[in-house]
VOVO-99940 format. One record per residue (C-alpha): residue number from 1; x, y, z. Coordinates in Angstrom, 2 decimals. Layout:
<nodes>
{NUM,{X,Y,Z}},
...
</nodes>
This chain:
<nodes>
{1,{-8.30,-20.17,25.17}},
{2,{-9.88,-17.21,24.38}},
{3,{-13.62,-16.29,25.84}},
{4,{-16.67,-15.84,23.63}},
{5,{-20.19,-15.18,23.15}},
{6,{-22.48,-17.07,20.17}},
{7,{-24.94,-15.08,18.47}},
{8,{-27.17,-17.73,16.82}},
{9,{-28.71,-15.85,13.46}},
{10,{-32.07,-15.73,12.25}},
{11,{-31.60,-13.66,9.52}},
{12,{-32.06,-10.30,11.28}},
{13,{-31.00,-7.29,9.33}},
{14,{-29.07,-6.23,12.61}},
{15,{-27.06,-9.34,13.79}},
{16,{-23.94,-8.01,12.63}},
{17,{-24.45,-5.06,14.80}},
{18,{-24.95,-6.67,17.87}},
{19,{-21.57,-8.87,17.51}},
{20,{-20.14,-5.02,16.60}},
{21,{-21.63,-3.80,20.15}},
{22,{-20.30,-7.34,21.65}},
{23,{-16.72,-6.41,20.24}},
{24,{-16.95,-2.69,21.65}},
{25,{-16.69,-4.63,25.09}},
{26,{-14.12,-5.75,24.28}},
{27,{-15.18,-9.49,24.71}},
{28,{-14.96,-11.80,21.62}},
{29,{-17.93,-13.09,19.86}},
{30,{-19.19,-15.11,16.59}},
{31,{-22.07,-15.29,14.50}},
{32,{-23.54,-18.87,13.53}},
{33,{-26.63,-19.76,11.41}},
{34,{-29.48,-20.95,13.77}},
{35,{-29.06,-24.41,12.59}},
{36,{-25.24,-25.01,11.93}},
{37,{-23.76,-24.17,14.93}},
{38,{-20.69,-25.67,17.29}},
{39,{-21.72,-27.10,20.21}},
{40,{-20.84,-24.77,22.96}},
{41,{-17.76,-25.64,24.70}},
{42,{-15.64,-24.29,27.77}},
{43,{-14.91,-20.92,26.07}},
{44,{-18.63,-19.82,25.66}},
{45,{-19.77,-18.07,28.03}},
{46,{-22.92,-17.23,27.19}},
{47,{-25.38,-17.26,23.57}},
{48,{-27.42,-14.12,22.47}},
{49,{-30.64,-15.19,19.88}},
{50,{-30.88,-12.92,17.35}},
{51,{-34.03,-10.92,15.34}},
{52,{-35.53,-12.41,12.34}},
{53,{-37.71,-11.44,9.30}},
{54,{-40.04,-14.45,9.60}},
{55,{-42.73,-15.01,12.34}},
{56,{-43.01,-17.34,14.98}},
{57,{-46.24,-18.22,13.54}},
{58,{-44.83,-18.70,10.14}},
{59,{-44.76,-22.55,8.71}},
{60,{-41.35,-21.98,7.50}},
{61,{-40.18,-20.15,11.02}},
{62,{-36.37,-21.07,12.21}},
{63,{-36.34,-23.88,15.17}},
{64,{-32.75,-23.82,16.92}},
{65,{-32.22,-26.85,18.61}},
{66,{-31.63,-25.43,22.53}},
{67,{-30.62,-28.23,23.96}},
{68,{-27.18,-27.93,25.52}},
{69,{-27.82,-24.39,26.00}},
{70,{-31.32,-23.23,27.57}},
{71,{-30.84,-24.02,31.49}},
{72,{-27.30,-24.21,30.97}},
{73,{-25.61,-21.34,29.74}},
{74,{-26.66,-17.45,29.71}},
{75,{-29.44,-16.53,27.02}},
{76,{-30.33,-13.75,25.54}},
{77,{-33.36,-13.36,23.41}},
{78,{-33.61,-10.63,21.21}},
{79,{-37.01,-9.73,19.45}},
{80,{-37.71,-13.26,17.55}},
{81,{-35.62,-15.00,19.77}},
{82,{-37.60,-13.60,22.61}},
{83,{-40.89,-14.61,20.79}},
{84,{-39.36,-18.33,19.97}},
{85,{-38.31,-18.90,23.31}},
{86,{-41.70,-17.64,24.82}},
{87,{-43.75,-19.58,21.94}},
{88,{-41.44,-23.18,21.78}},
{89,{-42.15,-23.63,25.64}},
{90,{-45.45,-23.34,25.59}},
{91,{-46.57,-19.54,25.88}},
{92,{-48.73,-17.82,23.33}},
{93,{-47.62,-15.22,20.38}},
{94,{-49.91,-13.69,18.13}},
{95,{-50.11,-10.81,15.30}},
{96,{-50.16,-6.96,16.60}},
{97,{-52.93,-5.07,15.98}},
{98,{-51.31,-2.82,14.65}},
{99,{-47.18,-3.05,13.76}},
{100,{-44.92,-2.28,16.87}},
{101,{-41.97,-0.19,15.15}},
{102,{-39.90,2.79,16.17}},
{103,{-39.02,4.37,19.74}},
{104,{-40.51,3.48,22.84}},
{105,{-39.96,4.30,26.64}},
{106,{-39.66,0.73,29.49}},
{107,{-41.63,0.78,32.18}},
{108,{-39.87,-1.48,34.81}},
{109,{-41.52,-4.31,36.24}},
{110,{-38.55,-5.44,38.07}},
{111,{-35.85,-3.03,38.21}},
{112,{-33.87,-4.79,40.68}},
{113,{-33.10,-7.36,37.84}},
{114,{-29.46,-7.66,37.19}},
{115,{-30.21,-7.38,32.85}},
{116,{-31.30,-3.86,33.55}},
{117,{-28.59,-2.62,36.13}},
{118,{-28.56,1.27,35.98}},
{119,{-30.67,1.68,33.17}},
{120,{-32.88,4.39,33.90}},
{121,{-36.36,4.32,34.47}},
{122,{-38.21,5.44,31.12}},
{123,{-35.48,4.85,28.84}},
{124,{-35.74,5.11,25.05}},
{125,{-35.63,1.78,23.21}},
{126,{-36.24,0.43,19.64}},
{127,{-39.11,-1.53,18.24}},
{128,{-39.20,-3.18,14.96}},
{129,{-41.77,-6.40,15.57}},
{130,{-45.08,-7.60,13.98}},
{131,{-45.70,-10.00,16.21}},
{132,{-46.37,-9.39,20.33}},
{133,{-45.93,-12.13,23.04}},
{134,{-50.08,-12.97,24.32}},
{135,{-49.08,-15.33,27.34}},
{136,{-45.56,-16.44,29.02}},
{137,{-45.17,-20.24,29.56}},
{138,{-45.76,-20.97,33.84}},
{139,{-42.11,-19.98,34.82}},
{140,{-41.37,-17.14,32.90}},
{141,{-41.99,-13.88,34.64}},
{142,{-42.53,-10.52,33.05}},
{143,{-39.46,-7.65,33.95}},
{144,{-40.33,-5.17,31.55}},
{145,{-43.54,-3.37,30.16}},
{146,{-43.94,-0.25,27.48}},
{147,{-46.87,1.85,27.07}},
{148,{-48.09,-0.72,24.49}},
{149,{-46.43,-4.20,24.75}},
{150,{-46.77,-5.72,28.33}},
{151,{-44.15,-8.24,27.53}},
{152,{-41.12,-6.02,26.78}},
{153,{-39.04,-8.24,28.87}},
{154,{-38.98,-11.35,30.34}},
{155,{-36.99,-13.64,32.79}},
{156,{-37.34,-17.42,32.99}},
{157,{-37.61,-18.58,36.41}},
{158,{-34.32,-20.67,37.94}},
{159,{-32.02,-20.00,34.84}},
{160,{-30.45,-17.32,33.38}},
{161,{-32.78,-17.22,30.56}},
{162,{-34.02,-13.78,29.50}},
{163,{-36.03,-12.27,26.64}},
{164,{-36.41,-8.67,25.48}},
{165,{-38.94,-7.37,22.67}},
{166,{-36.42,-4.44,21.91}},
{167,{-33.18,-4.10,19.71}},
{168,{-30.31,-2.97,21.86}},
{169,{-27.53,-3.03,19.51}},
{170,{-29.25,0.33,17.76}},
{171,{-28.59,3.45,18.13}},
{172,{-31.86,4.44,18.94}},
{173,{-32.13,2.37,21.66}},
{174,{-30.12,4.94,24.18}},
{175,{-28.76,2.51,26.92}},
{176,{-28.41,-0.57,24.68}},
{177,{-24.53,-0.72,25.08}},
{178,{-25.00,-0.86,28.90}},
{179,{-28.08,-3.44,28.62}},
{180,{-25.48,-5.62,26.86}},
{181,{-22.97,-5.25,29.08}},
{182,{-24.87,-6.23,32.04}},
{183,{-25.80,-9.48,29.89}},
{184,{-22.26,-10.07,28.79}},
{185,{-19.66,-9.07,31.49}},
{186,{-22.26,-9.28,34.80}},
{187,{-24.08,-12.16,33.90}},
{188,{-21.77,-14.34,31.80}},
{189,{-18.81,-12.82,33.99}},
{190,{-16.28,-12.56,30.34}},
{191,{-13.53,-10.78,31.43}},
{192,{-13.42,-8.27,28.58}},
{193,{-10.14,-9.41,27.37}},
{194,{-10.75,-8.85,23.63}},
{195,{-7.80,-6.30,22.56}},
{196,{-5.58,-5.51,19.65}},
{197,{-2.75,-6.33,21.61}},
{198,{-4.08,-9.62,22.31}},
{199,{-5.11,-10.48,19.17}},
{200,{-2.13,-9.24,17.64}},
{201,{-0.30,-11.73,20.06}},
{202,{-2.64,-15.26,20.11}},
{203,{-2.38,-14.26,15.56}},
{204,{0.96,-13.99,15.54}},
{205,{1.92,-17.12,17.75}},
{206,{-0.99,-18.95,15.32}},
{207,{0.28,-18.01,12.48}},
{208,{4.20,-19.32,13.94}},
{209,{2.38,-22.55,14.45}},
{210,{0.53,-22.99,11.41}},
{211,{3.18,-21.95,8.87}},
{212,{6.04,-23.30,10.33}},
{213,{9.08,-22.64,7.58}},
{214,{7.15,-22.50,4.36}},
{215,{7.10,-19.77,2.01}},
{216,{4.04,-17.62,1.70}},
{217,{2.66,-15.18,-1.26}},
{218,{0.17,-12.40,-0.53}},
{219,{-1.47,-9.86,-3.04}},
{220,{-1.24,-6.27,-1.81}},
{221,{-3.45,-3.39,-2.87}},
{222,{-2.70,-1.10,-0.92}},
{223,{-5.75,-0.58,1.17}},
{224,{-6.07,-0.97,4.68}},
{225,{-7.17,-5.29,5.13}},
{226,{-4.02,-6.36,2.65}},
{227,{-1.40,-4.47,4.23}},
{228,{-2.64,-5.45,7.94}},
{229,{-2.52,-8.95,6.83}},
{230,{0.83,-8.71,5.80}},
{231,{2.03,-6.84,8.84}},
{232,{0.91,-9.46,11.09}},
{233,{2.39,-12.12,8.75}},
{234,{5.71,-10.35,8.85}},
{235,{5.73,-10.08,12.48}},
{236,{5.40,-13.83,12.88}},
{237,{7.20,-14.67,9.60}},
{238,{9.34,-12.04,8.47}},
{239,{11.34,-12.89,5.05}},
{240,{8.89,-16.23,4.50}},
{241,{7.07,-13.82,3.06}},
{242,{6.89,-11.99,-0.40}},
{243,{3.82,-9.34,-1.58}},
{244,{3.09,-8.87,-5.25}},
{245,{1.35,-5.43,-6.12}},
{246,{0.00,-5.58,-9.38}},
{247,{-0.38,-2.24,-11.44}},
{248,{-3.90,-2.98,-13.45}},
{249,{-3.26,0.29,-15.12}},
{250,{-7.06,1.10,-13.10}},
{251,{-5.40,3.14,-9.86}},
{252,{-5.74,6.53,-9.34}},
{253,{-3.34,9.04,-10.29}},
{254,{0.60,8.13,-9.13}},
{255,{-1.42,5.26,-6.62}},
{256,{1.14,2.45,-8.18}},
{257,{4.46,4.77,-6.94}},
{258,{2.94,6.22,-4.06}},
{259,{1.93,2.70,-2.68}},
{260,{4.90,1.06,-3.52}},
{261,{7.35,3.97,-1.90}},
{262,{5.01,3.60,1.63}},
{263,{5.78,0.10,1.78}},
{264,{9.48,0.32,1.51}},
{265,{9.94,1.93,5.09}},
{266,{7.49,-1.19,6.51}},
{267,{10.60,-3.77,5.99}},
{268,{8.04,-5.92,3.77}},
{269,{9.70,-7.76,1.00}},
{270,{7.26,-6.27,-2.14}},
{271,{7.58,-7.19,-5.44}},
{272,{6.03,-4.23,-7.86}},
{273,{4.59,-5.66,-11.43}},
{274,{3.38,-2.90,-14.28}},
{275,{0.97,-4.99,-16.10}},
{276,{-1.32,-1.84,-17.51}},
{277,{-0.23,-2.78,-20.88}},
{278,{-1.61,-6.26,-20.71}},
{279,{-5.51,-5.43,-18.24}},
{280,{-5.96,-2.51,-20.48}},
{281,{-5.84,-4.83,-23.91}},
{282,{-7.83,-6.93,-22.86}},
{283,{-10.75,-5.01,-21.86}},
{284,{-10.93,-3.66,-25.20}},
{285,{-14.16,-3.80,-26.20}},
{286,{-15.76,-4.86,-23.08}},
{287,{-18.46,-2.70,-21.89}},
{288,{-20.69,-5.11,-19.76}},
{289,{-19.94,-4.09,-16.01}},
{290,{-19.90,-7.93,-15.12}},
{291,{-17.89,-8.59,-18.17}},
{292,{-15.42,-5.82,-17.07}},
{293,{-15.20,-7.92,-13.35}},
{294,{-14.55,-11.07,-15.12}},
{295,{-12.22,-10.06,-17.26}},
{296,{-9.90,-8.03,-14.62}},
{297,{-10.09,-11.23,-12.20}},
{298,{-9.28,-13.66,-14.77}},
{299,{-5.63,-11.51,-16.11}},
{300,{-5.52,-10.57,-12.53}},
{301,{-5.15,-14.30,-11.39}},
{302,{-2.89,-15.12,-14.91}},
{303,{-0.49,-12.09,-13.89}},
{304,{-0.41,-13.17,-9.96}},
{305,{0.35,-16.81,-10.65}},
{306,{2.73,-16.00,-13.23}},
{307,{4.50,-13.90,-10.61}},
{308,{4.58,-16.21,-7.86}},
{309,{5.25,-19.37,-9.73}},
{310,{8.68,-16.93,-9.59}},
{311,{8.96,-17.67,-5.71}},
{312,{10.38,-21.18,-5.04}},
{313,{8.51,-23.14,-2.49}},
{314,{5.85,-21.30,-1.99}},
{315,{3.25,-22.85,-0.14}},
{316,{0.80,-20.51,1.13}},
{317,{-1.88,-17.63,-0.19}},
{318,{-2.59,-15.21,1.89}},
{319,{-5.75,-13.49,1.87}},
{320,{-6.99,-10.20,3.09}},
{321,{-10.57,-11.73,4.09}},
{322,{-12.23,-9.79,6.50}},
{323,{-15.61,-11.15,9.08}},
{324,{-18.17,-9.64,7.49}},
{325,{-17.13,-11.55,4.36}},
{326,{-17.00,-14.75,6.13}},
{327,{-20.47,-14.09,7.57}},
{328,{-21.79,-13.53,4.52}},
{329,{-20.36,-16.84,3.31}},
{330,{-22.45,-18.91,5.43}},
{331,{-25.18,-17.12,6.21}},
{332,{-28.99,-18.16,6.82}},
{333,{-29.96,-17.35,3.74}},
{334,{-26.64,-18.97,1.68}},
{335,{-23.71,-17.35,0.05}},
{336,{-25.45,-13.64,-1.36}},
{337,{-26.71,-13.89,-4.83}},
{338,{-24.95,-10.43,-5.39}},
{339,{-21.14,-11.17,-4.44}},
{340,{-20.05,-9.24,-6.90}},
{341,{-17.07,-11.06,-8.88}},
{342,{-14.29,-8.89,-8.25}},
{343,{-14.06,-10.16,-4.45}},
{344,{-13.95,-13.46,-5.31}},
{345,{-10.83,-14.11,-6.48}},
{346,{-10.87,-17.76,-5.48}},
{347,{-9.11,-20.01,-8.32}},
{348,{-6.19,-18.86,-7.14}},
{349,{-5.59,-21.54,-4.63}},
{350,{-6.75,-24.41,-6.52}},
{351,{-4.48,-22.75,-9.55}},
{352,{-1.70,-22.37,-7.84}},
{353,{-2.06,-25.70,-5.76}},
{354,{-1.76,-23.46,-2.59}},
{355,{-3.18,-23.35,1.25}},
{356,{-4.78,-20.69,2.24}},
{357,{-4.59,-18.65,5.19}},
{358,{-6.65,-15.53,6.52}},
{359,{-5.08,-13.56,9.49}},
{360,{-8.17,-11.25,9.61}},
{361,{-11.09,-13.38,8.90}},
{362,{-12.23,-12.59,12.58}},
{363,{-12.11,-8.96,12.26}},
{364,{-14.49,-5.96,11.03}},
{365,{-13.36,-3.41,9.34}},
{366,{-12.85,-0.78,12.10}},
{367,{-11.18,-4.00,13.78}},
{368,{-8.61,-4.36,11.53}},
{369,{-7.68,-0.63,11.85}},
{370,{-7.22,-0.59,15.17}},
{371,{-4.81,-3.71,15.28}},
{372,{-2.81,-1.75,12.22}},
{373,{-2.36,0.88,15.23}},
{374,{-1.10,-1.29,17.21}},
{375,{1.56,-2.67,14.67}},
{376,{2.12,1.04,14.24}},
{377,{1.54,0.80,10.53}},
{378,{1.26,4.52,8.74}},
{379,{-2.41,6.64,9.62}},
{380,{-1.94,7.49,5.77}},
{381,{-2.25,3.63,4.82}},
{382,{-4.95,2.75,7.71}},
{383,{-6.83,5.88,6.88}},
{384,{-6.95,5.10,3.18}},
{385,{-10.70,5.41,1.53}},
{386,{-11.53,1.52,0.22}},
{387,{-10.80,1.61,-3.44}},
{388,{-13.02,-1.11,-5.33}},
{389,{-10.55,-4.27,-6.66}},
{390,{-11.54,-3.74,-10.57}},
{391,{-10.41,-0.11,-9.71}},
{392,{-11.51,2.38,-11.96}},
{393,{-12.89,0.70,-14.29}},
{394,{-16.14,0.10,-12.87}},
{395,{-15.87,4.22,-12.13}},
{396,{-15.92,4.04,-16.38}},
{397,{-19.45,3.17,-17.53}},
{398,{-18.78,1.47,-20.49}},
{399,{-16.06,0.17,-22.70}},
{400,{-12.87,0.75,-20.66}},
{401,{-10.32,2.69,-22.43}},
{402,{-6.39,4.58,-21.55}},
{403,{-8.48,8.23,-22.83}},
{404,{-10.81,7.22,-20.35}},
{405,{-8.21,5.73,-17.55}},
{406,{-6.21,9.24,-18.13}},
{407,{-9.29,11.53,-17.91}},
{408,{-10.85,9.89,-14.69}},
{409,{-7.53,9.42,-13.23}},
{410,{-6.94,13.85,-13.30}},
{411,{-11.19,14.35,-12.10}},
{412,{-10.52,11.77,-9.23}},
{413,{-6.93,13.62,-8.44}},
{414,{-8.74,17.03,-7.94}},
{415,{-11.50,15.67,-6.14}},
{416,{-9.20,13.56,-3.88}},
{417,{-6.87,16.14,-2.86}},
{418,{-9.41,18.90,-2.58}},
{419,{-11.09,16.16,-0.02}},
{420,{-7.56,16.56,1.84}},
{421,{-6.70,20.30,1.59}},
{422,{-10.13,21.38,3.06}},
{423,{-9.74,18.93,5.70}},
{424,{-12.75,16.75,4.51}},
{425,{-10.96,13.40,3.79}},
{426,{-11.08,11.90,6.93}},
{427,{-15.28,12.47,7.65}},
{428,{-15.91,10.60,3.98}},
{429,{-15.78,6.56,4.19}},
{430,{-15.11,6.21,0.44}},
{431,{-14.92,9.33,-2.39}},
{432,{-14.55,8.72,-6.33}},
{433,{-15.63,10.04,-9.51}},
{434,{-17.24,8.48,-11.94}},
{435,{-17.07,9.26,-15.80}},
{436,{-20.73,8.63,-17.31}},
{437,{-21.08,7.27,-21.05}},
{438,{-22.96,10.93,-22.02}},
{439,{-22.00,14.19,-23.46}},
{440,{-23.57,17.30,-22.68}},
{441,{-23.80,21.00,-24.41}},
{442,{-21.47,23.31,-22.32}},
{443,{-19.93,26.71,-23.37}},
{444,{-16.39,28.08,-23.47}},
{445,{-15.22,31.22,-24.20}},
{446,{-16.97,31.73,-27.04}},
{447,{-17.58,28.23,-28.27}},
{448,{-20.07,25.84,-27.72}},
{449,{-18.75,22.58,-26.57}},
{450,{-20.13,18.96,-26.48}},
{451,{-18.37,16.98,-23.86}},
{452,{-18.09,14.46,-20.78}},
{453,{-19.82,14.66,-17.90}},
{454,{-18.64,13.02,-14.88}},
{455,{-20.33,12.78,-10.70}},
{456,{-18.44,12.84,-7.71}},
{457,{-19.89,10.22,-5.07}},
{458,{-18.72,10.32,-1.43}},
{459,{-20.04,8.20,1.42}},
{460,{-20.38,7.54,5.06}},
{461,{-20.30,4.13,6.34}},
{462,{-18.74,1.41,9.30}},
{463,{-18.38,-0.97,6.88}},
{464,{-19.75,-0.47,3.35}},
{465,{-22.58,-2.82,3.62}},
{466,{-24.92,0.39,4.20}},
{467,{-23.98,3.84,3.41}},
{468,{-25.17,6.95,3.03}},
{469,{-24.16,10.37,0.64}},
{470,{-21.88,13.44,2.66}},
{471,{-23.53,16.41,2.86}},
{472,{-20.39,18.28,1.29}},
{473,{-20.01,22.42,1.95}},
{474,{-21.74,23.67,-1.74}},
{475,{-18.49,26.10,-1.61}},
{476,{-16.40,23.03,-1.84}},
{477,{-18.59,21.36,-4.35}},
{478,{-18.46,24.55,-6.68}},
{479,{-14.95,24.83,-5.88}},
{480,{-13.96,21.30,-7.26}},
{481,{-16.59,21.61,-10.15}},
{482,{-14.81,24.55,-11.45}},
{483,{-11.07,22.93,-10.62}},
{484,{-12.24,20.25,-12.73}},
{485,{-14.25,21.82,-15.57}},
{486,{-11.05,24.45,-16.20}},
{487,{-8.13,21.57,-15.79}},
{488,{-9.79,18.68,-17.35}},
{489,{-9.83,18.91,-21.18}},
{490,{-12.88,16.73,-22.38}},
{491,{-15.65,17.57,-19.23}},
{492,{-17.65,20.48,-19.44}},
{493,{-19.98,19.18,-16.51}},
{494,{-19.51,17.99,-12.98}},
{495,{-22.80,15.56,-10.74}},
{496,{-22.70,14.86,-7.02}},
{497,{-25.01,11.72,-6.48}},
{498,{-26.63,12.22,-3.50}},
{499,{-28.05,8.19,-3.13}},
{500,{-27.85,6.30,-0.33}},
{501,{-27.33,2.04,0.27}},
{502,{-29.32,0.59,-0.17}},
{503,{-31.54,0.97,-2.39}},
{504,{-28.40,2.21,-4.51}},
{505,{-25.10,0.55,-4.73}},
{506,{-21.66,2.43,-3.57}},
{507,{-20.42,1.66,-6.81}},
{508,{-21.93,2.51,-10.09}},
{509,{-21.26,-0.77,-11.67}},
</nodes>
């Protein structure tokens, strides 16, 4: 069975990235909520408490119940878990004087402790806290100091219990990979046997064992998480299988060929449906951006189940759901408020009376790329930018029409390509345009024109749920504004949105 960590979470703003550093050590972990989590068994090998946003102090502050794993397993405190552990049991925590945030240098106390094996003396490490620990319960003993929090660090006496006031799963934080690895591989002893080869193996034997002979139907976009999905299902299934790739009439330019013709030398059994015709009636008149979502789930789901009700005996849906969606799912704080609809695409299994099953629902998002290396699936597909599921439509402010599908599809083209021919593709997470519901006064030739205006948006990010703008050559910028203003009858002007997420959204709708 395979090895793991637990990361209980307190609602830190960083507990995905320390399950991300985990993972880069190649040992397998999972996050839990603080108070719903399994009961460790054989395969954990050790628990790491996350940060939090509350205080200690607070009346509503998170209690995890400890029980079968202080004394008994490896622990890791990290910032509030390193103030809970030192407050529960009997120590003292109080407000700073003043807030403890940004970089810091450790002074050792004991640098012969195994946690900080070949750190170096001095090393840079991040603070985010309000709170500081006063006074450590009688058998804790303090390992680490800065120049303004005595207890940086902490080691409870007989047990391999320890507590650190620092995040070291940031990148500020310069020897937090190796801090982690001393917890995880030295102190827990995993044996770092996390791969995509083996997951690629212990999924496909699961997925042998779990389907057995049925039939199973899986929605492909064309993006990197669907065809992975089906790649591993086709390994263990092989003709069981059938994809439906549904043309909304929303890709970009030649996207419903292009994608279809890639998947033909993959030996996947694909079914292509042109339903532009029918998604593009319907959103006639629609303009509200949440409308828009509805709207292009509900036909998508009428169009799918039409589709596979096509497919005798199918039993299963397979599902492109990646970990940071299942985190999200059942996180401290409940399902997010914000989810927008478009992702949630979840009346298809009660509609279609189907099981469901998730091949990736352990993985991030670099993750899953690297196991579509190893089932040597095409750089093009795994290197393809994430392209939103209502497509371009929420790239159309406002009502949603084929003028508007036709226009946005040639702006996008130019920008996309030119991404590719100056070698640029590749350093941007996710690139668009987006057509805005204004006109502006432009001139040509002679004549004074009144006409659209559309931005370009391109962004850097792991995994979408922060992101920041690309800092784009201006020569390239002015290159593609001029491509576009000259080719594309109907836009006279050309934005680049230079806003980050959060506080805005990758999207614009």
């Amino acid at each position: 069975m395979q090895e793991k960590i637990l990361i209980l979470d307190f609602g830190s703003q960083y507990t995905q990235l320390i399950a991300r550093r985990v993972r880069e050590l190649n040992v397998y972990c999972e996050i839990h909520p603080y108070n719903n989590f399994p009961w460790p068994d054989e395969t954990v090998k050790g628990v790491i408490l996350s940060g939090s946003p509350f205080s200690v102090r607070d009346k509503e502050a998170p209690i995890p119940d400890l029980g079968q794993i202080k004394g008994k397993l490896p622990l890791l405190g990290v910032c509030y878990g390193a103030q809970f552990m030192a407050h529960h049991y009997g120590g003292k925590v109080e407000a700073s004087e003043t807030r403890e945030y940004g970089r810091a240098n450790l002074k050792f106390i004991d640098q012969t402790n195994e946690l900080f094996f070949e750190i170096e003396k001095d090393s840079q490490v991040w603070m985010s806290h309000g709170d500081t620990i006063i006074r450590l319960p009688e058998n804790y003993r303090v390992i680490a100091s800065t120049a303004d929090v005595e207890v940086a660090g902490y080691k409870i006496e007989g047990e391999p219990t320890y507590g650190i006031q620092f995040h070291p799963e940031v990148y500020h934080t310069e020897q937090g990979l190796q801090l982690l690895y001393n917890f995880v591989i030295d102190i827990c002893g995993c044996k770092r046997s996390w791969t995509p080869a083996s997951f690629v193996e212990e999924t496909v034997a699961s997925l042998k064992q779990q389907i057995g002979n049925d039939k199973v139907v899986l929605g492909l976009s064309g993006g990197v998480d669907s065809s992975v999905a089906a790649m591993l299902l086709h390994r263990a299934i092989g003709e069981q299988l059938t994809c439906l790739f549904v043309d909304n009439g929303l890709l970009r330019k030649g996207e419903y060929e292009k994608v279809l013709d890639s998947y033909k030398h993959m030996g996947l059994n694909v079914v292509g449906i042109d339903a532009r015709e029918r998604f593009l009636g319907e959103l006639k008149g629609v303009s509200d951006p949440e409308q828009k979502r509805k709207t292009i789930g509900r036909v998508f789901i009428e169009v799918f189940d039409g589709e596979a009700q096509k497919i005798k005996g199918v039993k299963w849906l397979a599902q492109g759901t990646i970990y940071p969606d299942v985190i999200e799912s059942m996180s401290v704080n409940g399902p997010s408020a914000t989810i927008k609809s478009h992702h949630n695409v979840g009346g298809l299994p009660e509609r279609m009376n189907l099981k469901v099953v998730e091949p990736l629902k352990l993985l991030f998002k670099d993750e899953v790329r690297k196991v579509g290396q190893e089932l040597n699936i095409s750089p093009t597909i795994l290197g393809r930018h994430p392209f939103p599921g209502p497509g371009l439509a929420i790239r159309i402010i406002g009502e949603v029409t084929a003028e508007k599908v036709a226009l946005l599809q040639e702006v996008d083209n130019i920008f996309i390509e030119g991404l590719r021919k100056h070698d640029l593709y590749d350093k941007v997470w996710q690139a668009g345009a987006i057509l805005l519901p204004i006109q502006s006064v432009g001139v040509m030739g002679d004549e004074r024109t009144y006409e659209n205006v559309v931005a370009l948006r391109a962004v850097t990010s792991t995994d979408g749920m922060t992101a920041d703008w690309v800092h784009l050559p201006f020569e390239f910028l002015g290159r593609i504004s001029s491509e576009i203003i000259n080719r594309v009858k109907g836009v006279n002007r050309v934005v680049y949105d230079i806003s980050s997420k959060p506080p805005a959204t990758i999207e614009w709708e």
